[in-house]
Backbone as a ProteinNet text record, in pm:
[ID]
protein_1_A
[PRIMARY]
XXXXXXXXXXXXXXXXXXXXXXXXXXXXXXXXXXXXXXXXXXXXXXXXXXXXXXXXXXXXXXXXXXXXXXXXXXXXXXXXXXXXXXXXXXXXX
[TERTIARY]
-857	-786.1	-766.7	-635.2	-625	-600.2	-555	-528.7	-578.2	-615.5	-713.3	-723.3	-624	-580.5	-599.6	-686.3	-744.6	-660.9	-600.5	-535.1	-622.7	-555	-629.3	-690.1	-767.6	-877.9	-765.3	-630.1	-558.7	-431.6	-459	-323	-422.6	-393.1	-507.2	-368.9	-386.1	-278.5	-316.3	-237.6	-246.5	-364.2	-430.6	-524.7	-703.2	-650.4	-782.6	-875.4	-806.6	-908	-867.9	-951.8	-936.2	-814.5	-718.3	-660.5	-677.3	-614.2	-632.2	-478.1	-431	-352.3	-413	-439.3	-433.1	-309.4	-360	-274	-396.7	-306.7	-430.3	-336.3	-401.8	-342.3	-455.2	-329.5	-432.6	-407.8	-438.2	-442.6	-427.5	-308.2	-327.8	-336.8	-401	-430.4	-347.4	-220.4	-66.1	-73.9	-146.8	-130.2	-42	29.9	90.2	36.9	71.1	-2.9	93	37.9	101.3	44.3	131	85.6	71.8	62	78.3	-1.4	85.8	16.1	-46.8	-121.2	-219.9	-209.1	-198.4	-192.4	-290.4	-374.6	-420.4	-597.7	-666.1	-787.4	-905.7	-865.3	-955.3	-982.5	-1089.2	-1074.7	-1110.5	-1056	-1088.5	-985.5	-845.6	-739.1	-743.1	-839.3	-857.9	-768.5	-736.6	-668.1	-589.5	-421	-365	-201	-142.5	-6.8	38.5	82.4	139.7	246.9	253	383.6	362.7	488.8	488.6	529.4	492.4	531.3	600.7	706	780.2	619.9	604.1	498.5	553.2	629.6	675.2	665.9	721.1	702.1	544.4	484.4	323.6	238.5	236.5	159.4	166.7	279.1	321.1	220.5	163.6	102.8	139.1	41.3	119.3	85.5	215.7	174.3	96.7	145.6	101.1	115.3	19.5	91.1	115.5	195	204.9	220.7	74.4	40.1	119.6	190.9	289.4	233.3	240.8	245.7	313.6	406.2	521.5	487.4	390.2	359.2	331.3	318.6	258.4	406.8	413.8	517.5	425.5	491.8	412.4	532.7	467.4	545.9	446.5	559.8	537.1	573.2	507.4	496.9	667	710.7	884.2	965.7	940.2	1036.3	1053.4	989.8	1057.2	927.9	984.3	901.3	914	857.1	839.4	734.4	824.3	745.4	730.7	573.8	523	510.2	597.2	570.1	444	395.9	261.7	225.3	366.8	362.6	336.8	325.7	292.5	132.7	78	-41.4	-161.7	-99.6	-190.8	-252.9	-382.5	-410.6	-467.2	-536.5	-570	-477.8	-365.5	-279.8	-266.4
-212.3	-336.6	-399.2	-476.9	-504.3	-693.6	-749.5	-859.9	-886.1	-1005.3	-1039.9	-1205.6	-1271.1	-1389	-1434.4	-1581.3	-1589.2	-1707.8	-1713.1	-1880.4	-1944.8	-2072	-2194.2	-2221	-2351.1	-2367.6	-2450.7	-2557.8	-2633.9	-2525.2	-2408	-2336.3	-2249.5	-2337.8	-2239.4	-2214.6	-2070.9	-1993.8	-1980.5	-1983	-1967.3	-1896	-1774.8	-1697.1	-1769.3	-1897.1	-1907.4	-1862.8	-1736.6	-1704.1	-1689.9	-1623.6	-1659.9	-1497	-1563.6	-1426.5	-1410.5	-1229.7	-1275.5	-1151.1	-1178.7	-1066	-1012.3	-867.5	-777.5	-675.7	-690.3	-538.6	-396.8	-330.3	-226.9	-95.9	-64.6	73	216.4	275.1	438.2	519.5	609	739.5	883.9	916.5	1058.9	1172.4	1259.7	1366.5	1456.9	1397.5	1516	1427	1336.1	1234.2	1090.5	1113.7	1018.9	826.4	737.6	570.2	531.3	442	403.5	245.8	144.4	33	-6.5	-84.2	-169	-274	-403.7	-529.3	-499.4	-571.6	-542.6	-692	-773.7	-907.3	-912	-930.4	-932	-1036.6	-1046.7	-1079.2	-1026.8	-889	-840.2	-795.8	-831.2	-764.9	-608.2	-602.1	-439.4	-342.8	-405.1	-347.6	-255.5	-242.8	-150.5	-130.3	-269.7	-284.6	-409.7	-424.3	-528.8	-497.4	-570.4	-522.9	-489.5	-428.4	-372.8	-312.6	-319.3	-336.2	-207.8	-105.3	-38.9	-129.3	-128.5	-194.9	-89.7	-149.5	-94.7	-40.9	46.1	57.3	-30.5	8.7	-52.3	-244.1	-243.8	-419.4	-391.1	-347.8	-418.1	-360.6	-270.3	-246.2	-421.5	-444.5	-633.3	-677.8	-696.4	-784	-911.9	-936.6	-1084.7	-1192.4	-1280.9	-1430.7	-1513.5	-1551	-1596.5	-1614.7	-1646	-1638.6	-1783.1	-1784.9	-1948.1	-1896.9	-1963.8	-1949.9	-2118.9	-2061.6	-2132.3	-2107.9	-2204.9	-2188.2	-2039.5	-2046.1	-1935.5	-1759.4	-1799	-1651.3	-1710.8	-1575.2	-1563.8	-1495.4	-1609.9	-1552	-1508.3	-1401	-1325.7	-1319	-1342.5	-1405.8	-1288.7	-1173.7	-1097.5	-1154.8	-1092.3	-1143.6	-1149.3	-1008.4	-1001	-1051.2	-1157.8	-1260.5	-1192.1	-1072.6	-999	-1131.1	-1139.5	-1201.6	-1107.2	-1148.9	-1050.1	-1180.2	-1179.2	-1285.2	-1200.1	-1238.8	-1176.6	-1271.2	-1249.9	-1380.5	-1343.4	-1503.5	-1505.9	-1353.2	-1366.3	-1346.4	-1153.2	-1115.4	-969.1	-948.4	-1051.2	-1037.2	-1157.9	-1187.3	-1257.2	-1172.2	-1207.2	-1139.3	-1016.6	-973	-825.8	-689.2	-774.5	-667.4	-704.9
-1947.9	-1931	-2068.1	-2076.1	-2220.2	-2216	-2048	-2101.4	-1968.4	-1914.1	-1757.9	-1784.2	-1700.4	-1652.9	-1503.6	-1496	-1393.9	-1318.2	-1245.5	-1146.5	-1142	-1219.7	-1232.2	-1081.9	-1131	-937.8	-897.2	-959.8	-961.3	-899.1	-857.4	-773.8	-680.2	-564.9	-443.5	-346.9	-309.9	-211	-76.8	2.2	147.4	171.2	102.9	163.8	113.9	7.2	-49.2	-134.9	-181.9	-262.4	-408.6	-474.5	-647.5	-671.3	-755.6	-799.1	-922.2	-990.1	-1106.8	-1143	-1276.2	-1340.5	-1426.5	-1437.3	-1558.8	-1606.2	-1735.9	-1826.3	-1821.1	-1767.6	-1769.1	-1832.8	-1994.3	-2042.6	-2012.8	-1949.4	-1935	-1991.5	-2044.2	-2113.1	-2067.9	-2015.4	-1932.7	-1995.6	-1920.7	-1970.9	-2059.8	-2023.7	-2118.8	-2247	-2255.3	-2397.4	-2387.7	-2255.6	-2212.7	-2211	-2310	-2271.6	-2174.5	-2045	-2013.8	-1948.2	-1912	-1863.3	-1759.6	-1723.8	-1568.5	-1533.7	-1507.1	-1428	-1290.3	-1303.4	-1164.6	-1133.1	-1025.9	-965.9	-834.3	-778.8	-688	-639.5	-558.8	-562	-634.9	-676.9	-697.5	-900.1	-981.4	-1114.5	-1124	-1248.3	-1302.3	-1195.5	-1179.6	-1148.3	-1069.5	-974.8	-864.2	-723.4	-737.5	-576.6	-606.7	-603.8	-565.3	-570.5	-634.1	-657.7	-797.8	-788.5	-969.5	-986.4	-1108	-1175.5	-1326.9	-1330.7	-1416.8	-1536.2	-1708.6	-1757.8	-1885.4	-1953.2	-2091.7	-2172.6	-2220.6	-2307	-2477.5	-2498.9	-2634	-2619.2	-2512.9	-2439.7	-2459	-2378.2	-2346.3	-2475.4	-2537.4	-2663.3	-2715.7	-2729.6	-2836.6	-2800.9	-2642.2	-2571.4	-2477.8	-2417.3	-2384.4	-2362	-2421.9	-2521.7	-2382.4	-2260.9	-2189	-1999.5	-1945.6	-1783	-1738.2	-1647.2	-1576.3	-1410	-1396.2	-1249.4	-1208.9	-1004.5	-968.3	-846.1	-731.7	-590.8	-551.5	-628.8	-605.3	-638.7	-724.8	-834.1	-957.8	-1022.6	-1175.7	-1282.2	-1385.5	-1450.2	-1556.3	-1625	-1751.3	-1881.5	-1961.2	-2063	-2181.6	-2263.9	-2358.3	-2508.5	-2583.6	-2720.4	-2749.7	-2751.4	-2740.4	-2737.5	-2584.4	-2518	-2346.3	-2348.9	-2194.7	-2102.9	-2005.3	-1922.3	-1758.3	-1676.6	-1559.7	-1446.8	-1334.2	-1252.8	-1082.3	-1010.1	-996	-837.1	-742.4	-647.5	-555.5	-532.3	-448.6	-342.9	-247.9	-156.4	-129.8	-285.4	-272.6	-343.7	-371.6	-424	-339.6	-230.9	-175.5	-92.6	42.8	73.7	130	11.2	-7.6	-93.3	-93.8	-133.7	-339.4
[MASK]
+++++++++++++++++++++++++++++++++++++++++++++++++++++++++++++++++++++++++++++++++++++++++++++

């Protein structure tokens, strides 16, 4: 995991519970880096909803998130942003 953002206690979702976003880079076996947001209840990107990301985008990093009733917008060093609505990371999912 490279970046792990938690929803404020000031944005509570229909299901109640705490969410969080990560960047999670993996390393495959062909040599391949690759990225992906993880959004969900759960840390250490095991289980929720995700998102493939640009590797050249997510190596930059990213500058910041803005948790919303609505979802989580993610905001890259770059300028790419990527928004992430409630309603696929609430849940369990």
């Amino acid at each position: 995991m490279t970046y792990r953002s938690a929803a404020p206690s000031s944005v509570v979702y229909a299901d109640e519970a705490q969410h969080y976003l990560e960047l999670v880079h993996r390393h495959t076996p062909s040599g391949r880096d690759t990225y992906r947001i993880v959004a969900g209840r759960y840390t250490g990107a095991a289980y929720g909803h995700w998102l493939d990301v640009d590797t050249t985008v997510a190596q930059k990093g990213i500058e910041s998130t803005t948790w919303t009733q609505d979802g989580v917008r993610v905001r890259f060093t770059t300028g790419h942003e990527t928004f992430v609505p409630a309603r696929f990371f609430m849940s369990g999912r």
